[in-house]
C-alpha positions as CSV (number, residue, x, y, z in Angstrom):
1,X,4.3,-9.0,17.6
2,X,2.8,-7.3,14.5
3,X,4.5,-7.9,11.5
4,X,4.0,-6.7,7.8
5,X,5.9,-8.2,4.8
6,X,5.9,-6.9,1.4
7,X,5.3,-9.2,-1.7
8,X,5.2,-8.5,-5.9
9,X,7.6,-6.0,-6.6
10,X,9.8,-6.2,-10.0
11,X,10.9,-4.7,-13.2
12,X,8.1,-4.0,-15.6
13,X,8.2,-1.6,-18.5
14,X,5.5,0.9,-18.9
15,X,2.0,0.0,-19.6
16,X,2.5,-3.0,-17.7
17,X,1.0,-4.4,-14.4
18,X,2.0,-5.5,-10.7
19,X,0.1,-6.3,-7.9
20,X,1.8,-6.0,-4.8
21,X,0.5,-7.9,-1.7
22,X,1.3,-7.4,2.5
23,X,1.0,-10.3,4.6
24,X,0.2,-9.1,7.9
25,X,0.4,-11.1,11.4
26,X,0.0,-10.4,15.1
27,X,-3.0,-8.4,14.9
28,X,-4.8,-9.0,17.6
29,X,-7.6,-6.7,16.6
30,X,-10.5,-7.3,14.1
31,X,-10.5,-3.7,12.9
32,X,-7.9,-2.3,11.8
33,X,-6.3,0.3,8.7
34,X,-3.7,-0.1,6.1
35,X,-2.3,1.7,3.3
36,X,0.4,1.6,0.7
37,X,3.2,4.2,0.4
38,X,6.3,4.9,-2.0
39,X,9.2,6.4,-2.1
40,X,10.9,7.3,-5.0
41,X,14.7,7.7,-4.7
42,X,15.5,11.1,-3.8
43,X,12.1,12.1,-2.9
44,X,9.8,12.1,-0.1
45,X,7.6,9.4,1.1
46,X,3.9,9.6,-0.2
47,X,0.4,8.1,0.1
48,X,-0.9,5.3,-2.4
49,X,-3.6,4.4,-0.6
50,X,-5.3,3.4,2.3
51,X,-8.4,1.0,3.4
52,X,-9.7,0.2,6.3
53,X,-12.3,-3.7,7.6
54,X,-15.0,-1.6,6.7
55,X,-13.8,-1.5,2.8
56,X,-13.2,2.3,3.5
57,X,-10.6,3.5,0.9
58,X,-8.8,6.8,0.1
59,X,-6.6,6.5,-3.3
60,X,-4.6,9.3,-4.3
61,X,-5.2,11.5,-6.7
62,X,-2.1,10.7,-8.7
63,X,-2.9,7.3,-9.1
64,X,-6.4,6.7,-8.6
65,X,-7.2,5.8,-12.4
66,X,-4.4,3.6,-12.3
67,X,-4.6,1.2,-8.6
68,X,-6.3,-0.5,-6.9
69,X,-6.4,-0.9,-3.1
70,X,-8.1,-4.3,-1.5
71,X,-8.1,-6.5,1.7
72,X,-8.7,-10.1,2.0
73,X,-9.6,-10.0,5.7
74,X,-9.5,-13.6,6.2
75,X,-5.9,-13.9,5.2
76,X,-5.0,-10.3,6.4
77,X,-3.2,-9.7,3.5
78,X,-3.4,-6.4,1.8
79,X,-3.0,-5.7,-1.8
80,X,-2.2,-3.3,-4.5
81,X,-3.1,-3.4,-8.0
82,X,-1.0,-1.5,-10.0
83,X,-2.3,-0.6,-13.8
84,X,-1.2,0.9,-16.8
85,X,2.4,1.7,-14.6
86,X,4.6,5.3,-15.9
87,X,8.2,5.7,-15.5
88,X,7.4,7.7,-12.0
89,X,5.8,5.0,-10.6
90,X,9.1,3.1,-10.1
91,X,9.8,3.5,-6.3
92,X,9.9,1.5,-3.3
93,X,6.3,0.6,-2.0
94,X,5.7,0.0,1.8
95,X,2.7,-1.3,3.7
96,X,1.3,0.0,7.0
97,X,-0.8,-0.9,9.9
98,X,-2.4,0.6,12.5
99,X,-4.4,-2.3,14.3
100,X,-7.6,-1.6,16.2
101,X,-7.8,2.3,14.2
102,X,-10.7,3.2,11.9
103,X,-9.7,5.4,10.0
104,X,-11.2,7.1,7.0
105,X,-10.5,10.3,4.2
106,X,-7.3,12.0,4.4
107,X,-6.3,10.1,7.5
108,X,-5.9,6.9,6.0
109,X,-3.4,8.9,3.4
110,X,-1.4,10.1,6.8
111,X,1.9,8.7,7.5
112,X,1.5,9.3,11.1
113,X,-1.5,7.1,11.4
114,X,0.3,4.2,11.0
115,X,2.4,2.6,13.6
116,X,3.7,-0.3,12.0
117,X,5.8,-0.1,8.6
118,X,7.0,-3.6,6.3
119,X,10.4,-3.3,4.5
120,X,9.0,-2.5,1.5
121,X,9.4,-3.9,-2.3
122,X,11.1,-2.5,-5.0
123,X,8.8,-1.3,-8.4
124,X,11.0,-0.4,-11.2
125,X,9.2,1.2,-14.5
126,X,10.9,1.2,-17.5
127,X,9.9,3.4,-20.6
């Protein structure tokens, strides 16, 4: 059973740092792709970023100056590095998986690529 679980969130003011981190289990694959999402209250859900086994990654433009997406494949833990955080970062950030998919560009920025979803962790920015 795959399972993702959200680490790292908090209360920061702005300027400041986080790195989140996803602990993901049951995949029974060596490749596979994952990728960070947010949603902000009252908004949509949106692409952070995405990376693949390969060390494919796809950042959005919005943040892309700002975080950092990485893998450590022997723990299959995925992270996010969050620099330099704004007032519209605060949302809550989610991890996906879609074991045994390669995906690269704009896919790995697609919600629908992903079939497996954590609970998510809460980033608050204060100004």
């Amino acid at each position: 059973q795959v399972q993702l679980v959200e680490s790292g969130g908090g209360s920061v003011q702005s300027g400041g740092s986080l790195r989140l981190s996803c602990a993901a289990s049951g995949f029974v694959y060596a490749t596979y792709s994952m990728g960070w999402f947010r949603q902000a209250p009252g908004k949509e859900r949106e692409a952070v970023a995405g990376t693949t086994t390969d060390g494919r990654t796809s950042v959005a433009e919005s943040v892309k100056s700002r975080f950092t997406i990485s893998l450590d494949k022997g723990k299959n833990t995925l992270y996010l590095q969050m620099n330099d955080l704004k007032v519209e970062d605060t949302a809550m950030y989610y991890c996906a998986g879609a074991p045994g998919k390669y995906y690269f560009g704009d896919a790995l920025l697609d919600q629908s690529s992903y079939g497996y979803w954590g609970q998510g962790t809460k980033v608050t920015v204060s100004a």
